[in-house]
C-alpha positions as CSV (number, residue, x, y, z in Angstrom):
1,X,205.9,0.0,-70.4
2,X,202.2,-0.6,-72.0
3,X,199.4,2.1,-71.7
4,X,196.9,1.0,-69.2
5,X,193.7,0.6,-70.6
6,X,190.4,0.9,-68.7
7,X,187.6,-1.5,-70.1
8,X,184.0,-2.2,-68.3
9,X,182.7,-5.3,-68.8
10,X,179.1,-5.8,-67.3
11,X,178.8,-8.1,-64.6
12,X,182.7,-9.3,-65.0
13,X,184.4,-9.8,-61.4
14,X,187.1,-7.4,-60.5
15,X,190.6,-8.2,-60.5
16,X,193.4,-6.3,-58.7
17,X,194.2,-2.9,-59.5
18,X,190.6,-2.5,-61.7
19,X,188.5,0.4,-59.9
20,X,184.5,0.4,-59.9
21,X,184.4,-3.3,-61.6
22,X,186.4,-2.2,-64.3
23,X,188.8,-4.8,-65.7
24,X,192.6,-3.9,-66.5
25,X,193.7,-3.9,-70.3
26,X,197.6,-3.6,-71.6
27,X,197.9,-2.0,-75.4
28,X,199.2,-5.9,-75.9
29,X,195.7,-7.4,-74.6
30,X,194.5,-4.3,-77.2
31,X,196.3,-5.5,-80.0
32,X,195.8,-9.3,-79.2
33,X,192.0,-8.3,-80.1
34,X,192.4,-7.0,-83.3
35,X,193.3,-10.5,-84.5
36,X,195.5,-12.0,-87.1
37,X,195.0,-8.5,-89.2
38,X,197.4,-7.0,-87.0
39,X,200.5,-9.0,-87.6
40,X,201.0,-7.5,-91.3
41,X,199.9,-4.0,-89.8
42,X,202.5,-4.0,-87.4
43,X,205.1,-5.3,-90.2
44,X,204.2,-2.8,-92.0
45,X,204.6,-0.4,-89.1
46,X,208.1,-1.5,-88.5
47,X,208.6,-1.3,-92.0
48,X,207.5,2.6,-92.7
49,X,210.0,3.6,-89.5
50,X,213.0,1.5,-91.3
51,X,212.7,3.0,-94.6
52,X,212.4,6.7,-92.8
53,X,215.5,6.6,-90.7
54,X,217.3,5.0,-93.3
55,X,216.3,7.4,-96.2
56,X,216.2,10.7,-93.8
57,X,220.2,9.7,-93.1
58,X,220.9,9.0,-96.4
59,X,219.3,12.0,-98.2
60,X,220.7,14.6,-95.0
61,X,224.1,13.2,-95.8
62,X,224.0,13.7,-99.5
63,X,222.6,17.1,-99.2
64,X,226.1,18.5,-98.9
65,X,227.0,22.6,-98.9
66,X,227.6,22.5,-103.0
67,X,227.9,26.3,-103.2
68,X,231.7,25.4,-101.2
69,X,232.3,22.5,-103.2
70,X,232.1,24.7,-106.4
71,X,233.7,27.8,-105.3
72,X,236.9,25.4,-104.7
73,X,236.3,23.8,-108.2
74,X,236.2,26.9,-109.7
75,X,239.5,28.1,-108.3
76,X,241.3,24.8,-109.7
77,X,239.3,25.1,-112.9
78,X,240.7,28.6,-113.8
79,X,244.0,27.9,-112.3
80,X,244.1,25.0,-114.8
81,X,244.9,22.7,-111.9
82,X,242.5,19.6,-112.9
83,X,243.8,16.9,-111.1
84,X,243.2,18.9,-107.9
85,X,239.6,19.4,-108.7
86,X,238.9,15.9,-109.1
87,X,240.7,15.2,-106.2
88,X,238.8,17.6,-104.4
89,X,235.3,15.6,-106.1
90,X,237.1,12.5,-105.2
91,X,237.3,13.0,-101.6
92,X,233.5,14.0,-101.3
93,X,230.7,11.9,-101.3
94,X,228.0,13.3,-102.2
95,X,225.6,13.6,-105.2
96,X,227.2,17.2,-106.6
97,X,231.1,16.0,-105.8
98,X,230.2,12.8,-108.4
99,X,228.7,14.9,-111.1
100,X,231.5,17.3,-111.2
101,X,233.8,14.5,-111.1
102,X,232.0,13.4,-113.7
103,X,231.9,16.7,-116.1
104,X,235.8,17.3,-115.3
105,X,236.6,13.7,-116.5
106,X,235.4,14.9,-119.9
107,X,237.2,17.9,-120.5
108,X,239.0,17.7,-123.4
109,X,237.4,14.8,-124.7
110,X,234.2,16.0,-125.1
111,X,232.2,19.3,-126.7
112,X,230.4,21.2,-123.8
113,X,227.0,19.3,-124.9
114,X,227.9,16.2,-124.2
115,X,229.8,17.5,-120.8
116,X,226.3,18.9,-120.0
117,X,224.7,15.2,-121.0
118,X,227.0,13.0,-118.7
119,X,226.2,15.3,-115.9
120,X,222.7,15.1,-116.1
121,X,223.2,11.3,-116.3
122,X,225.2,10.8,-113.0
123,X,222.4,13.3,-112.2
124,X,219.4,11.4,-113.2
125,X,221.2,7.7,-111.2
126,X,221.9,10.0,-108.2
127,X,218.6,10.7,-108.0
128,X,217.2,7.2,-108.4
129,X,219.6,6.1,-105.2
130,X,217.7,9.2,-103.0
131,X,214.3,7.8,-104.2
132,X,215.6,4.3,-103.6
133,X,212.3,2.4,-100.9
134,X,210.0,5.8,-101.2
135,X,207.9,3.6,-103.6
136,X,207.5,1.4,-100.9
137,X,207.1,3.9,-98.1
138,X,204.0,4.9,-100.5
139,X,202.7,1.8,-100.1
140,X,202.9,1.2,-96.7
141,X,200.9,4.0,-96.4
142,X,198.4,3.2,-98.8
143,X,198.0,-0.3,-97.7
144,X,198.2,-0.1,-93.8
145,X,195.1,1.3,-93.8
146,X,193.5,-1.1,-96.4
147,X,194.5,-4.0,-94.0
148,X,192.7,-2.5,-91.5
149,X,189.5,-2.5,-93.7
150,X,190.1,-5.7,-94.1
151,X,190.1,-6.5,-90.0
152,X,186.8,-4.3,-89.8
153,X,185.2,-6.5,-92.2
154,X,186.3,-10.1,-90.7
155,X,185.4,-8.5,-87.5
156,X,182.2,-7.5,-88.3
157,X,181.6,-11.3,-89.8
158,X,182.4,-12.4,-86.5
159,X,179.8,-10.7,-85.1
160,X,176.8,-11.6,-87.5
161,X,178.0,-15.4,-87.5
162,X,177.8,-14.8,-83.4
163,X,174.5,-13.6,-84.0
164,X,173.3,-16.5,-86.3
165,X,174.7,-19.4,-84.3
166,X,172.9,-18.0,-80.8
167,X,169.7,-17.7,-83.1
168,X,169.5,-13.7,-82.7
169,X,169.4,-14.0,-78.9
170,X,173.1,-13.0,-78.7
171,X,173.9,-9.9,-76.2
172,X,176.8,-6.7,-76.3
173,X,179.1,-9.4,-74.6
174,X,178.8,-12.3,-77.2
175,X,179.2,-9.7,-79.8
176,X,181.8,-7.5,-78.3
177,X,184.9,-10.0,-80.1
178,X,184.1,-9.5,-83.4
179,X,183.1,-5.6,-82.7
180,X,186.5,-5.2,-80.9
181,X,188.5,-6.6,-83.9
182,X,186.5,-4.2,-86.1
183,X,187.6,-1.2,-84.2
184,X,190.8,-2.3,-83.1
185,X,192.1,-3.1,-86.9
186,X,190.7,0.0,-88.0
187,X,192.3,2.6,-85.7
188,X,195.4,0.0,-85.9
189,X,195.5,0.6,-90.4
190,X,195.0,4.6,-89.6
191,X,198.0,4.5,-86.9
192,X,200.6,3.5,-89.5
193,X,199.3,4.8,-92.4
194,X,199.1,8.4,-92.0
195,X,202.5,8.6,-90.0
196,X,204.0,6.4,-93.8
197,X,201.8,8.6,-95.6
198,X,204.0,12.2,-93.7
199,X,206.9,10.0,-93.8
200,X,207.2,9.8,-97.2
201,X,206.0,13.7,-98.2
202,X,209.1,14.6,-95.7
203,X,211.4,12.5,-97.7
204,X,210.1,13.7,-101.1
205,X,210.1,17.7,-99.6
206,X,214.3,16.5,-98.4
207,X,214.9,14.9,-102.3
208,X,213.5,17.9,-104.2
209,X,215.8,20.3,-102.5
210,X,218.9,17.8,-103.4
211,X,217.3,18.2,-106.6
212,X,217.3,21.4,-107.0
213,X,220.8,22.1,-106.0
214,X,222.3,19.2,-108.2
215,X,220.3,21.6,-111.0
216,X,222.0,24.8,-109.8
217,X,225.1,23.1,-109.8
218,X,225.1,21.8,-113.2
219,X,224.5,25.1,-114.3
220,X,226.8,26.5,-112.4
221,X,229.8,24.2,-113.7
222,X,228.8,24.7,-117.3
223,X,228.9,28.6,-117.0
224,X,232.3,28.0,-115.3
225,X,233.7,25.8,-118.4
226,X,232.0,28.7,-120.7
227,X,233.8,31.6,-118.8
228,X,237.0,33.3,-120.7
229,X,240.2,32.1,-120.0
């Protein structure tokens, strides 16, 4: 259902349903005034709320209780039952199963450095799939407003070519097209970008925490490899 919007238009005849002369306007008729400026400002709009759902699934699903998944890699580790803790990674997906996977596929073939190295890679491409789009969440964000700069400036244009071709004699009606683009494109840009703009620090706030854990983790399986048997 569209938001009713009450406009006044001097001397305009009233239609049904407008109160006090007051002509009716939908958030489409809105939008419709805003001009071409508003298609790749609504793209982008549709665009920021993709990459959000998408990425806020993804990175709640990968953010997986690692503290359990160690405890029970541990107890296989210093039972010296191997193939149960990779089955155990195996059957997990999620960021810290992978890397232990990863660090238990090397024992034995490998010193403790380079255990520690191939963890931190899986690490380091884990972390590249959580940040997978942000980039472009950051530019939607950045650029949604721009556009609308862009729409204030045609708009305005608009308006001083209506005021040349009517040799200055133009009134708040002749000029009231390219003014309403202007505004429109404007609060339009501002509407998407700062919603992107928390999207994306949301996101980032989710991935550092991931982060952080696939850190503790790491740790956390090296000091288990360095215990005493």
């Amino acid at each position: 259902m569209f938001f009713l919007l009450q406009t006044v238009v001097p001397g305009a005849t009233p239609t049904a349903g407008a109160v006090g002369g007051a002509t009716t306007k939908t958030l489409w008729d809105v939008a419709v005034s805003g001009g071409w400026t508003m298609i790749p400002i609504a793209g982008l709009l549709v665009l920021a709320i993709f990459i959000f759902i998408e990425r806020y699934l993804t990175i709640r699903q990968a953010n997986a209780n690692s503290e359990e998944l160690m405890t029970q890699v541990r107890k296989h580790v210093i039972a010296g039952n191997i193939e149960a803790a990779k089955g155990l990674c195996e059957a997990q997906n999620n960021p810290f199963a992978r890397m232990i996977l990863k660090g238990i596929s090397r024992l034995g073939r490998a010193d403790l450095k380079d255990i520690e190295a191939s963890i931190q890679n899986v690490g380091q491409l884990e972390l590249l799939r959580l940040e997978r789009r942000l980039g472009l969440l950051a530019t939607t964000a950045g650029a949604a407003p721009m556009l609308g700069f862009f729409g204030t400036v045609t708009g305005l244009i608009a308006a001083f070519d209506t005021i040349v071709a009517m040799a200055g004699n133009a009134n708040a009606v002749d000029l009231a097209g390219g003014i309403s683009e202007a505004m429109v494109t404007t609060a339009a840009g501002l509407i998407v970008g700062i919603p992107a703009y928390f999207f994306y620090n949301i996101l980032s706030a989710m991935i550092n925490k991931v982060v952080l854990k696939m850190e503790i983790t790491t740790t956390d399986f090296i000091d288990l490899l360095q215990e005493p048997v």
